[in-house]
mmCIF entry with sequence, helices, sheets and N, C-alpha, C, O atoms, coordinates in Angstrom:
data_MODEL
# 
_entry.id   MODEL 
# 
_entity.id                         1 
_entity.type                       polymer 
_entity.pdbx_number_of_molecules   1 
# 
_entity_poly.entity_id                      1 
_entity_poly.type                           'polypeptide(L)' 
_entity_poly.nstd_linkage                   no 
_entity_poly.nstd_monomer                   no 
_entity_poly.pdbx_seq_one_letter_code       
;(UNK)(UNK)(UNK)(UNK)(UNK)(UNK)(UNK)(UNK)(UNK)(UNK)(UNK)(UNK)(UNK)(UNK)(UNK)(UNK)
(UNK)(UNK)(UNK)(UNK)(UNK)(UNK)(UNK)(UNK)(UNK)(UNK)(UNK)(UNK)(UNK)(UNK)(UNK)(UNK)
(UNK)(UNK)(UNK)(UNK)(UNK)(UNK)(UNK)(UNK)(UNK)(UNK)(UNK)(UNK)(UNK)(UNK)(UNK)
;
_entity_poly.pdbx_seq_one_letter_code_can   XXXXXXXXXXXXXXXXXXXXXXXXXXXXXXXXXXXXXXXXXXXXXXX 
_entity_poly.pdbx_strand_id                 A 
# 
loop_
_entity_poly_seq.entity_id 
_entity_poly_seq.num 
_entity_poly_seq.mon_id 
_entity_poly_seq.hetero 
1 1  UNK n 
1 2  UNK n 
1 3  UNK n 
1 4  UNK n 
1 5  UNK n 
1 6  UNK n 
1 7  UNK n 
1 8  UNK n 
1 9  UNK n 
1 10 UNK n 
1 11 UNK n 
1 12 UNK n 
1 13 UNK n 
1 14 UNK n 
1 15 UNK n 
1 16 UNK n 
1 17 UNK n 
1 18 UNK n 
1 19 UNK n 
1 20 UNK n 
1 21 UNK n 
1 22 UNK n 
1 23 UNK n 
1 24 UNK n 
1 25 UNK n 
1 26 UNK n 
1 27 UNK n 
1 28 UNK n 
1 29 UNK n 
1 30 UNK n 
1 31 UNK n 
1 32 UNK n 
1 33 UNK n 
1 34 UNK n 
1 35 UNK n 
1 36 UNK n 
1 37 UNK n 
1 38 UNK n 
1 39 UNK n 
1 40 UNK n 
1 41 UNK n 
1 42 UNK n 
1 43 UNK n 
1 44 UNK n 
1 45 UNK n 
1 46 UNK n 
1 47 UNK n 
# 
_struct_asym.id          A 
_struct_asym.entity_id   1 
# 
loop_
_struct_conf.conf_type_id 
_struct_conf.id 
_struct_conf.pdbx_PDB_helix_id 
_struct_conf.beg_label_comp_id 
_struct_conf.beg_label_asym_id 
_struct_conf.beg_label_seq_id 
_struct_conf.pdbx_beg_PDB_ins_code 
_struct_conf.end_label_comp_id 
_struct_conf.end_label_asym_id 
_struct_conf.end_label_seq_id 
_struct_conf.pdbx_end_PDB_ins_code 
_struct_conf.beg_auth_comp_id 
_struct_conf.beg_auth_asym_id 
_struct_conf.beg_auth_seq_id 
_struct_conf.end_auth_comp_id 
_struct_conf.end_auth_asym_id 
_struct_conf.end_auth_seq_id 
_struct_conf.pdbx_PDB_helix_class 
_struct_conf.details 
_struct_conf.pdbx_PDB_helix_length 
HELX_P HELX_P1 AA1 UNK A 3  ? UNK A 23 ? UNK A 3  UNK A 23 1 ? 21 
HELX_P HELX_P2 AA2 UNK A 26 ? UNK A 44 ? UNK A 26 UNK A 44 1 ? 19 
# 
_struct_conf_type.id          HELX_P 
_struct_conf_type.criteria    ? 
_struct_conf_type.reference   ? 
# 
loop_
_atom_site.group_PDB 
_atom_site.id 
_atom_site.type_symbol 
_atom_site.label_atom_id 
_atom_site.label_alt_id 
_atom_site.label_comp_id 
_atom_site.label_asym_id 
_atom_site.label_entity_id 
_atom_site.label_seq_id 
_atom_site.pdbx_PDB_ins_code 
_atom_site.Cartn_x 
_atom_site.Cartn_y 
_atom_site.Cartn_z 
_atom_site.occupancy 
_atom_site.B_iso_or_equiv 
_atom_site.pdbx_formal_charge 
_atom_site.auth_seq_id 
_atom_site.auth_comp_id 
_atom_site.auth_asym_id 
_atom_site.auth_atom_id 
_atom_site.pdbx_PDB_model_num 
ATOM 1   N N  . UNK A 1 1  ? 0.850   -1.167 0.000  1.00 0.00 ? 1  UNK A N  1 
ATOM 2   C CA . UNK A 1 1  ? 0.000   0.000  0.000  1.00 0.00 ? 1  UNK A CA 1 
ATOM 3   C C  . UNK A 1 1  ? 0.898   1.233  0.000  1.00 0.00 ? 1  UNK A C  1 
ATOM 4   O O  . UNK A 1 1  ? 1.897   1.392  0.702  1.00 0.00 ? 1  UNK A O  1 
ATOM 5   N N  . UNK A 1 2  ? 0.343   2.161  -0.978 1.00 0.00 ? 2  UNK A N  1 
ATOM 6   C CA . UNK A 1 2  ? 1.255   3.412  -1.032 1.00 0.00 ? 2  UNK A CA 1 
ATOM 7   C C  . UNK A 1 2  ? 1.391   4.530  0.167  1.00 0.00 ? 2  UNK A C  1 
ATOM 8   O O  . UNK A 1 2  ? 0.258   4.871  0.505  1.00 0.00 ? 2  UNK A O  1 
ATOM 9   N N  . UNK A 1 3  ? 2.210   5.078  0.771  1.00 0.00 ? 3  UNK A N  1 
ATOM 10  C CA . UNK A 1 3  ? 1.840   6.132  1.448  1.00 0.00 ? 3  UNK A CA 1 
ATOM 11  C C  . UNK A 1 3  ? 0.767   7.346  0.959  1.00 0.00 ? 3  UNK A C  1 
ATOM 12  O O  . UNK A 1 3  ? 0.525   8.130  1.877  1.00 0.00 ? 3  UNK A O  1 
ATOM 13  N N  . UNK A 1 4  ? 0.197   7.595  -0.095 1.00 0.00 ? 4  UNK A N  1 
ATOM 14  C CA . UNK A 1 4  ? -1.168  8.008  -0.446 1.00 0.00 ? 4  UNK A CA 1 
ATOM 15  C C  . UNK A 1 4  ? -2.271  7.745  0.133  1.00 0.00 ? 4  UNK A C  1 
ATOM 16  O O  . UNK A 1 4  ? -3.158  8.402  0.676  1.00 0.00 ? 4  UNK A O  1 
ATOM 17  N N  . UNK A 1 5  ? -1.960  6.124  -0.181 1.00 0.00 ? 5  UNK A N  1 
ATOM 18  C CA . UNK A 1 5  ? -3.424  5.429  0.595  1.00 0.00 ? 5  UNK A CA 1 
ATOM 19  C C  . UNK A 1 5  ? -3.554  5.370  2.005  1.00 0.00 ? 5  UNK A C  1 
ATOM 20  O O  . UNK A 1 5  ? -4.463  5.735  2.751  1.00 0.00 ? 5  UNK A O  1 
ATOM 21  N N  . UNK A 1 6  ? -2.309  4.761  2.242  1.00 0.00 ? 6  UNK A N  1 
ATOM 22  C CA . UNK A 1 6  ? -2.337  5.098  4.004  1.00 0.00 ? 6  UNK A CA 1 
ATOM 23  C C  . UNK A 1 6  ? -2.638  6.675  4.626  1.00 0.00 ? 6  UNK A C  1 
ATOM 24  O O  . UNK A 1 6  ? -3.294  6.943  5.633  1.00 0.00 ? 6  UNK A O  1 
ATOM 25  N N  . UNK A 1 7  ? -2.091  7.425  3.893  1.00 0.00 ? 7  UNK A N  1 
ATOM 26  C CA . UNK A 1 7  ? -2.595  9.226  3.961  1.00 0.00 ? 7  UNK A CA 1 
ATOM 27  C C  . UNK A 1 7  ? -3.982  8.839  4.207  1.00 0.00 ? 7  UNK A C  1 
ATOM 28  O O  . UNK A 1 7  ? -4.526  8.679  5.300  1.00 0.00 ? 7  UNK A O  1 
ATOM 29  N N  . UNK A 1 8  ? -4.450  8.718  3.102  1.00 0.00 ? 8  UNK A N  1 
ATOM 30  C CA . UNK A 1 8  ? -6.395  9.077  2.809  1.00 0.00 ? 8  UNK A CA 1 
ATOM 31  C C  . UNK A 1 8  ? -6.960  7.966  3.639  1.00 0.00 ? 8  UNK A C  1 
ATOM 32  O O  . UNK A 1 8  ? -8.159  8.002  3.916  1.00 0.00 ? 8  UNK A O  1 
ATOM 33  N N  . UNK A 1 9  ? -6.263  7.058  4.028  1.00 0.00 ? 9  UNK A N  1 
ATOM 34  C CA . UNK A 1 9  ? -7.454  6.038  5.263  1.00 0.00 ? 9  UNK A CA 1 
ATOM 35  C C  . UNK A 1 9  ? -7.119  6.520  6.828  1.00 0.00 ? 9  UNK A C  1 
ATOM 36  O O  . UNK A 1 9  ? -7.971  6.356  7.701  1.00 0.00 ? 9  UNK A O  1 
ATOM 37  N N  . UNK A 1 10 ? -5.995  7.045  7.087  1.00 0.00 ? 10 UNK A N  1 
ATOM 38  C CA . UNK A 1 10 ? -5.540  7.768  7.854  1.00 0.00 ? 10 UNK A CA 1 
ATOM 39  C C  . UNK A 1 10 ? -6.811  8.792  8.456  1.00 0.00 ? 10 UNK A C  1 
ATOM 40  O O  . UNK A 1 10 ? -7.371  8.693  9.548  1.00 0.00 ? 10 UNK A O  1 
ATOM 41  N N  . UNK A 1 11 ? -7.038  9.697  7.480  1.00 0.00 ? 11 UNK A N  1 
ATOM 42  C CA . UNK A 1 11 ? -7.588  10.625 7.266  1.00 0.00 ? 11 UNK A CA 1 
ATOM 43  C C  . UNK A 1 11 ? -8.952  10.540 6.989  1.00 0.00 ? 11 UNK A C  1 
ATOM 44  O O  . UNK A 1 11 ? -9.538  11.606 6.801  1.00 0.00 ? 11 UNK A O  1 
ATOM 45  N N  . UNK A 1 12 ? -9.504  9.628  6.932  1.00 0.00 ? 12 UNK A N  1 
ATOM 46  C CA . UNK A 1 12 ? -11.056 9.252  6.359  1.00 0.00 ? 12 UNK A CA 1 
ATOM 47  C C  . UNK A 1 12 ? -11.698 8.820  7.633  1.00 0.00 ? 12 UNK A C  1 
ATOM 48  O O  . UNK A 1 12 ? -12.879 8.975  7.942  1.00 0.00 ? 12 UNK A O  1 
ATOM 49  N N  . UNK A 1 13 ? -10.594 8.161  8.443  1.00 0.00 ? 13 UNK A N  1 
ATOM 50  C CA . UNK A 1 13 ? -10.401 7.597  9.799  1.00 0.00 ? 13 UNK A CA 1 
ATOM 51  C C  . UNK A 1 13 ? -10.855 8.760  10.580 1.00 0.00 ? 13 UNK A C  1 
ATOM 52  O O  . UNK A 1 13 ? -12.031 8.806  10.941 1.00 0.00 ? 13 UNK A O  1 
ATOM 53  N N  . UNK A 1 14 ? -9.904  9.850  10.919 1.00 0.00 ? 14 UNK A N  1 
ATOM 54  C CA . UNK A 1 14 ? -10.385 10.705 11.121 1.00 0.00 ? 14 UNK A CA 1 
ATOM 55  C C  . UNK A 1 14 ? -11.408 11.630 11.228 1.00 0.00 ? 14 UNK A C  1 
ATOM 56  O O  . UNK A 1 14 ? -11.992 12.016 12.240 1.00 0.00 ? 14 UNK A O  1 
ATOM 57  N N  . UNK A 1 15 ? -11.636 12.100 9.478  1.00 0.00 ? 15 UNK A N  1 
ATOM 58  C CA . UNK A 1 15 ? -12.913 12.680 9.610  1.00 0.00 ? 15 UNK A CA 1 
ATOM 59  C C  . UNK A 1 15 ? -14.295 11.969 10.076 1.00 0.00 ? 15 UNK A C  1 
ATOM 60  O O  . UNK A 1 15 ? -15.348 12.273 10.635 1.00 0.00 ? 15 UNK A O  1 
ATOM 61  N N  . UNK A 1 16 ? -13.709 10.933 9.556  1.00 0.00 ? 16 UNK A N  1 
ATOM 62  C CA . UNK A 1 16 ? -15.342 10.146 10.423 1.00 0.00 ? 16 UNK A CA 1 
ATOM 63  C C  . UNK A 1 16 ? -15.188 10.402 11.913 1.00 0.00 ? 16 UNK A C  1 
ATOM 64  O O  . UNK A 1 16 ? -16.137 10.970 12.454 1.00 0.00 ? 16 UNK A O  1 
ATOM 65  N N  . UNK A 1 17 ? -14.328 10.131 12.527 1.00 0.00 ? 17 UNK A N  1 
ATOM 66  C CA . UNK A 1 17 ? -14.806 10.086 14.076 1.00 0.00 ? 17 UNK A CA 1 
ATOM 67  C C  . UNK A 1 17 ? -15.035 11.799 14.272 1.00 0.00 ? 17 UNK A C  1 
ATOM 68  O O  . UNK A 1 17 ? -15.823 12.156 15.147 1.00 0.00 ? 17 UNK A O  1 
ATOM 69  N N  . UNK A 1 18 ? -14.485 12.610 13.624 1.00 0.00 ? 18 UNK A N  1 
ATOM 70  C CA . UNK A 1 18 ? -14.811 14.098 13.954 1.00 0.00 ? 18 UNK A CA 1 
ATOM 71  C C  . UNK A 1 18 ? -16.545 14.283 13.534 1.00 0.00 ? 18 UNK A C  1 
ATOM 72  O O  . UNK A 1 18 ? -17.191 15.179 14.077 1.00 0.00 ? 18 UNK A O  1 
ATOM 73  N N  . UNK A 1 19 ? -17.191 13.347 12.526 1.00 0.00 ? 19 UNK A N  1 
ATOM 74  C CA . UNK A 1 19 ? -18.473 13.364 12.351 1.00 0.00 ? 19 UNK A CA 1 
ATOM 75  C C  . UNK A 1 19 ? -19.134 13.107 13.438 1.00 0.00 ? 19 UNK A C  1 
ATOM 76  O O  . UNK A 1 19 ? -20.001 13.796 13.976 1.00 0.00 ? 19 UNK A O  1 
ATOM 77  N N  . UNK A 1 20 ? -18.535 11.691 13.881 1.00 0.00 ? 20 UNK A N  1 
ATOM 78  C CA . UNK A 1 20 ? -19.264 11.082 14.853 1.00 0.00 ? 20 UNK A CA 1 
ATOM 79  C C  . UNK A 1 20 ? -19.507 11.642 16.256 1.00 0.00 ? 20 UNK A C  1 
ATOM 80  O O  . UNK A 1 20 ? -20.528 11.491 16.925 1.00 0.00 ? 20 UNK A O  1 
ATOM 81  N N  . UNK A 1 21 ? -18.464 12.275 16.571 1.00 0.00 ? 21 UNK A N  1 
ATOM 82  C CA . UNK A 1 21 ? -18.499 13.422 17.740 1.00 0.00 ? 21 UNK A CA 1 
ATOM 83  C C  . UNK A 1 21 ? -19.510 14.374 17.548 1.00 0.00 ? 21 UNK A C  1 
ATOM 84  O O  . UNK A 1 21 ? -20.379 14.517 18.408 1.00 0.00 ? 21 UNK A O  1 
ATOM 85  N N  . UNK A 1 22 ? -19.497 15.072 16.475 1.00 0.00 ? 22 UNK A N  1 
ATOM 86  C CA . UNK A 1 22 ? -20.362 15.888 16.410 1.00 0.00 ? 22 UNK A CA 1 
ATOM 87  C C  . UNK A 1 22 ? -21.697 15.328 16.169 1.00 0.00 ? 22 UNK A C  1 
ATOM 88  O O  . UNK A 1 22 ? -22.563 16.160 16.438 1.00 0.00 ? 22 UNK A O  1 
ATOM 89  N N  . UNK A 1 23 ? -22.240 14.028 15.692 1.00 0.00 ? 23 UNK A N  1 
ATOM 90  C CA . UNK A 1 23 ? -23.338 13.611 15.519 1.00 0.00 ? 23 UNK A CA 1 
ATOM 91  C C  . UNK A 1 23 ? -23.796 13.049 16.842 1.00 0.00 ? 23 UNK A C  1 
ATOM 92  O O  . UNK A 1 23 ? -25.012 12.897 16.962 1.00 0.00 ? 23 UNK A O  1 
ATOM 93  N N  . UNK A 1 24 ? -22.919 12.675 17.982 1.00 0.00 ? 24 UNK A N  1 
ATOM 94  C CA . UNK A 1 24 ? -23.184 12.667 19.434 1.00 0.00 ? 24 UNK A CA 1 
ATOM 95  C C  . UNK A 1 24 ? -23.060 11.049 19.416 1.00 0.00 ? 24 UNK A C  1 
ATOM 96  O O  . UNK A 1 24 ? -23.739 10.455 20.254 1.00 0.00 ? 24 UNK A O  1 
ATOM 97  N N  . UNK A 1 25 ? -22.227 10.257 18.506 1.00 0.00 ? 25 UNK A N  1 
ATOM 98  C CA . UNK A 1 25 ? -21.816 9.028  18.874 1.00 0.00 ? 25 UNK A CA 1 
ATOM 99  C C  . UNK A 1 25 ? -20.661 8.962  19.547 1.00 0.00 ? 25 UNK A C  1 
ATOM 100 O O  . UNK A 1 25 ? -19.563 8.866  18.999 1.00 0.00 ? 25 UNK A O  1 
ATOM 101 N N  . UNK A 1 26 ? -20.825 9.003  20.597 1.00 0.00 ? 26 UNK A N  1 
ATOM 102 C CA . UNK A 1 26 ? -18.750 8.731  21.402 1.00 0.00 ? 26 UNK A CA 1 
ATOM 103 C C  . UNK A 1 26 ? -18.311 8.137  21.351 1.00 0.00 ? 26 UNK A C  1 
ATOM 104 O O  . UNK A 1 26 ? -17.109 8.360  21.503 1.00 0.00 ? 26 UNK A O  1 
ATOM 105 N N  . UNK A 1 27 ? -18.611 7.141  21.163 1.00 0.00 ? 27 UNK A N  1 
ATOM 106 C CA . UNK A 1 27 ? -18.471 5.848  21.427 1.00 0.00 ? 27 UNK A CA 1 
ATOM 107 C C  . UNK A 1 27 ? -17.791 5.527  20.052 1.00 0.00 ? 27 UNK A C  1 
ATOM 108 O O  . UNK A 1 27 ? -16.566 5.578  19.946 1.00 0.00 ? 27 UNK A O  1 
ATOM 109 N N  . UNK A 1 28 ? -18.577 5.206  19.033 1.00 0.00 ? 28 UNK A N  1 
ATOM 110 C CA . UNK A 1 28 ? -17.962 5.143  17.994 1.00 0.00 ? 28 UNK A CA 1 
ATOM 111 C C  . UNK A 1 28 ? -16.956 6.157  17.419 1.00 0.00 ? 28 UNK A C  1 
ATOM 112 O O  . UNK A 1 28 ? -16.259 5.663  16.533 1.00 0.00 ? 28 UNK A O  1 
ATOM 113 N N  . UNK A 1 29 ? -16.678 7.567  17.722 1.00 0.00 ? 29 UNK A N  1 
ATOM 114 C CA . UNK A 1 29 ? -16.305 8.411  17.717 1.00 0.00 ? 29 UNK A CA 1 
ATOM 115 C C  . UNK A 1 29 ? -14.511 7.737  18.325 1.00 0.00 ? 29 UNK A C  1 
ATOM 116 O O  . UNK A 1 29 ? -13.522 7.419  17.665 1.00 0.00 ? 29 UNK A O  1 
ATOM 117 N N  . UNK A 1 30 ? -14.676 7.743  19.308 1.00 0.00 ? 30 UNK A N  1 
ATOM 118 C CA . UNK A 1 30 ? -13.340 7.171  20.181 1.00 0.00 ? 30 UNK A CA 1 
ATOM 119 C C  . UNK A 1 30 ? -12.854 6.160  19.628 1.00 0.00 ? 30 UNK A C  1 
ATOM 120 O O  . UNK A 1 30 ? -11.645 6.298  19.441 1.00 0.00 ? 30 UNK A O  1 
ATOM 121 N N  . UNK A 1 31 ? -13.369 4.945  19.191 1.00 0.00 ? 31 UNK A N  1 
ATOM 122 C CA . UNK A 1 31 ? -12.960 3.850  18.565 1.00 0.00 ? 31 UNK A CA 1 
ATOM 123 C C  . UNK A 1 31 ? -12.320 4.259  17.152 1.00 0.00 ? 31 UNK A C  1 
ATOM 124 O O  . UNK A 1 31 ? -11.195 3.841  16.878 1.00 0.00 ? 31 UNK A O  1 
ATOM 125 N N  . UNK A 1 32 ? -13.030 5.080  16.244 1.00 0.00 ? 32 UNK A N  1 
ATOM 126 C CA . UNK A 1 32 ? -12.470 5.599  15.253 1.00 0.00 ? 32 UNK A CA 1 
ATOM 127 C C  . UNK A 1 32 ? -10.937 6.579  15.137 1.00 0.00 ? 32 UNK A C  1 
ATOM 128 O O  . UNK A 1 32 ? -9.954  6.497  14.401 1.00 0.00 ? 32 UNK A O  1 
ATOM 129 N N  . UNK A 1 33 ? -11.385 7.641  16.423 1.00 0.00 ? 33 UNK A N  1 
ATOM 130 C CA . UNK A 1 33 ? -9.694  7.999  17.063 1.00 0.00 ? 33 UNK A CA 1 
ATOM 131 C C  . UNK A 1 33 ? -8.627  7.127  17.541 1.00 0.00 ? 33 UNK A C  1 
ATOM 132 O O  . UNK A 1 33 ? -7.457  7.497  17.639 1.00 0.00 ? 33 UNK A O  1 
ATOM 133 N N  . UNK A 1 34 ? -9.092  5.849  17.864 1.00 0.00 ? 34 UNK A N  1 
ATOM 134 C CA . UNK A 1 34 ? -7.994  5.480  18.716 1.00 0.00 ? 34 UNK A CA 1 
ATOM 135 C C  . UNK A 1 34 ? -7.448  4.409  17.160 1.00 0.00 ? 34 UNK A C  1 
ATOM 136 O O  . UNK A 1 34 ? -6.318  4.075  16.805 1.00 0.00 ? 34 UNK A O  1 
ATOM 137 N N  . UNK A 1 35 ? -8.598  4.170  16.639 1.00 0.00 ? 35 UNK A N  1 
ATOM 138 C CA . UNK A 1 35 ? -7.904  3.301  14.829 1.00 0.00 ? 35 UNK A CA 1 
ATOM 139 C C  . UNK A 1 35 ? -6.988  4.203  14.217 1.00 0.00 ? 35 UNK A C  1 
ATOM 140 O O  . UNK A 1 35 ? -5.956  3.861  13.641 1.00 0.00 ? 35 UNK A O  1 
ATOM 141 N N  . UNK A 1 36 ? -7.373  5.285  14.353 1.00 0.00 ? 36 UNK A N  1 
ATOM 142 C CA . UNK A 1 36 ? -6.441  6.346  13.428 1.00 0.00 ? 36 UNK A CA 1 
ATOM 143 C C  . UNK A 1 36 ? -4.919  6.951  13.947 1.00 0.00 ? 36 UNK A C  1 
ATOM 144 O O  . UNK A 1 36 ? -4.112  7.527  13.218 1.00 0.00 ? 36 UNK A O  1 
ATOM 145 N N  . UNK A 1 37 ? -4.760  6.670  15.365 1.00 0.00 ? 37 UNK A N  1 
ATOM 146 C CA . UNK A 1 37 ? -3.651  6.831  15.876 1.00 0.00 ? 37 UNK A CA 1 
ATOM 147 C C  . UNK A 1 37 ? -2.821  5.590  15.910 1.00 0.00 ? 37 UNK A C  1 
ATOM 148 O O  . UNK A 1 37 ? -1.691  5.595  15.422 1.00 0.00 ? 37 UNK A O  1 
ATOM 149 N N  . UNK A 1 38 ? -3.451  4.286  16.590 1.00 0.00 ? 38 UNK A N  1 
ATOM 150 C CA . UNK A 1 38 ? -3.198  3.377  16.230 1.00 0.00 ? 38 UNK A CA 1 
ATOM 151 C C  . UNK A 1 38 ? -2.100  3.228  14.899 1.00 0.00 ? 38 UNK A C  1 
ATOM 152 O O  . UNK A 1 38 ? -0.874  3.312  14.823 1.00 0.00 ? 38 UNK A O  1 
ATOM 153 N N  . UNK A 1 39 ? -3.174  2.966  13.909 1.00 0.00 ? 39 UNK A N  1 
ATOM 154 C CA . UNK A 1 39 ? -2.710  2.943  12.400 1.00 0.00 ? 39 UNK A CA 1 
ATOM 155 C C  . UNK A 1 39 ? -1.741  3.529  11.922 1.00 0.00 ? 39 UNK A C  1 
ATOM 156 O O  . UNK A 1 39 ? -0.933  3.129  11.084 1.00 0.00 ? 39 UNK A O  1 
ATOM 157 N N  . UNK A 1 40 ? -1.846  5.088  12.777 1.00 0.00 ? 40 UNK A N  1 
ATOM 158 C CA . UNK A 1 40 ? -0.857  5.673  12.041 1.00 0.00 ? 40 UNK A CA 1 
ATOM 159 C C  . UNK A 1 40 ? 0.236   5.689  12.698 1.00 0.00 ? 40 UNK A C  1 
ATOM 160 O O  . UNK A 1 40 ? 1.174   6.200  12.087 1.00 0.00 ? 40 UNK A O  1 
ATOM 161 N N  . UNK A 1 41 ? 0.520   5.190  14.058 1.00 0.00 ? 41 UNK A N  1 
ATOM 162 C CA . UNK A 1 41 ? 1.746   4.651  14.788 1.00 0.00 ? 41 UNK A CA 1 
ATOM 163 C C  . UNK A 1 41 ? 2.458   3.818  14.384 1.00 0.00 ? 41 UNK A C  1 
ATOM 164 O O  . UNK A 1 41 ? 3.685   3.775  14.473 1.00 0.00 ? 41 UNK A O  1 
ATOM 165 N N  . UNK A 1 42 ? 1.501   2.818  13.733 1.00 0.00 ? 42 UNK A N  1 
ATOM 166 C CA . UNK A 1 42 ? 2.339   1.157  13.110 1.00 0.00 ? 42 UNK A CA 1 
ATOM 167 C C  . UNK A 1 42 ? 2.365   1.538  11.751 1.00 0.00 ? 42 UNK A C  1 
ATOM 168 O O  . UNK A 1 42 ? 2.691   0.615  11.005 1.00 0.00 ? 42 UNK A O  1 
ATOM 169 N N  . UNK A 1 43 ? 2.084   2.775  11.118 1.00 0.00 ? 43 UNK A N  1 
ATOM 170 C CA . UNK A 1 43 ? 2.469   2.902  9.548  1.00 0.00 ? 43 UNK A CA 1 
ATOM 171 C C  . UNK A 1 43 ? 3.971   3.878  9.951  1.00 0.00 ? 43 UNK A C  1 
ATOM 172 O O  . UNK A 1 43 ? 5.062   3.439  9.587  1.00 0.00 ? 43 UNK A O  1 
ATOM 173 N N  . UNK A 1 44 ? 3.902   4.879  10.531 1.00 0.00 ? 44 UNK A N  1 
ATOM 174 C CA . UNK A 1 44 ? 5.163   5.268  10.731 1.00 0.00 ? 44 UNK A CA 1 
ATOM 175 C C  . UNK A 1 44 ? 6.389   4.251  11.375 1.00 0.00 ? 44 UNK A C  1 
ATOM 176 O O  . UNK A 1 44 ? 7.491   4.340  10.835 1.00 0.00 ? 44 UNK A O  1 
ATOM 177 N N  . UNK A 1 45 ? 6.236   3.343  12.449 1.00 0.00 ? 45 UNK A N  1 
ATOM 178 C CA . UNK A 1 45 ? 7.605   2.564  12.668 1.00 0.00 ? 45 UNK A CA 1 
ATOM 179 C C  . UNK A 1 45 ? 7.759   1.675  11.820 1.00 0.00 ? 45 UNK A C  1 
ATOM 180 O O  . UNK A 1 45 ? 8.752   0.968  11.991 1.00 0.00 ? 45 UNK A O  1 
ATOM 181 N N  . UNK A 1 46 ? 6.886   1.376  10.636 1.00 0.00 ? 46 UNK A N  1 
ATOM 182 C CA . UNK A 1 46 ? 7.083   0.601  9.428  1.00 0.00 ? 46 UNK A CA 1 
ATOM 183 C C  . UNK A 1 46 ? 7.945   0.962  8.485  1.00 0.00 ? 46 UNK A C  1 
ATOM 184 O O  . UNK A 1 46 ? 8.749   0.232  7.906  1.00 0.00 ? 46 UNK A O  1 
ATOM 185 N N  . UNK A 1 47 ? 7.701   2.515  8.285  1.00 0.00 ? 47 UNK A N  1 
ATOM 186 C CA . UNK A 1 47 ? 8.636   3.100  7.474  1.00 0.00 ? 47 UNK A CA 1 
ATOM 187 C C  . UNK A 1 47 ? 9.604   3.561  7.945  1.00 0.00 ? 47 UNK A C  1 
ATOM 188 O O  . UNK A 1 47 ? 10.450  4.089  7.224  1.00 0.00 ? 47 UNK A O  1 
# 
């Protein structure tokens, strides 16, 4: 997978849970933050 793609799922990751906050899901909201940090922790010590 290119660093592009990992960018934009990174980031899709993101904006969704910033939806979800604001749509008043926390829950799912948090799970989506913690995928996107996650993810992007084990894509950076990869590279």
């Amino acid at each position: 997978m290119s660093t592009v793609y990992k960018d934009i799922l990174i980031g899709l990751l993101f904006i969704t849970g910033i939806w979800g906050f604001v749509s008043g899901e926390f829950i799912a909201s948090t799970v989506l933050f913690a995928g996107a940090a996650i993810y992007s922790n084990m894509v950076k010590r990869i590279n």
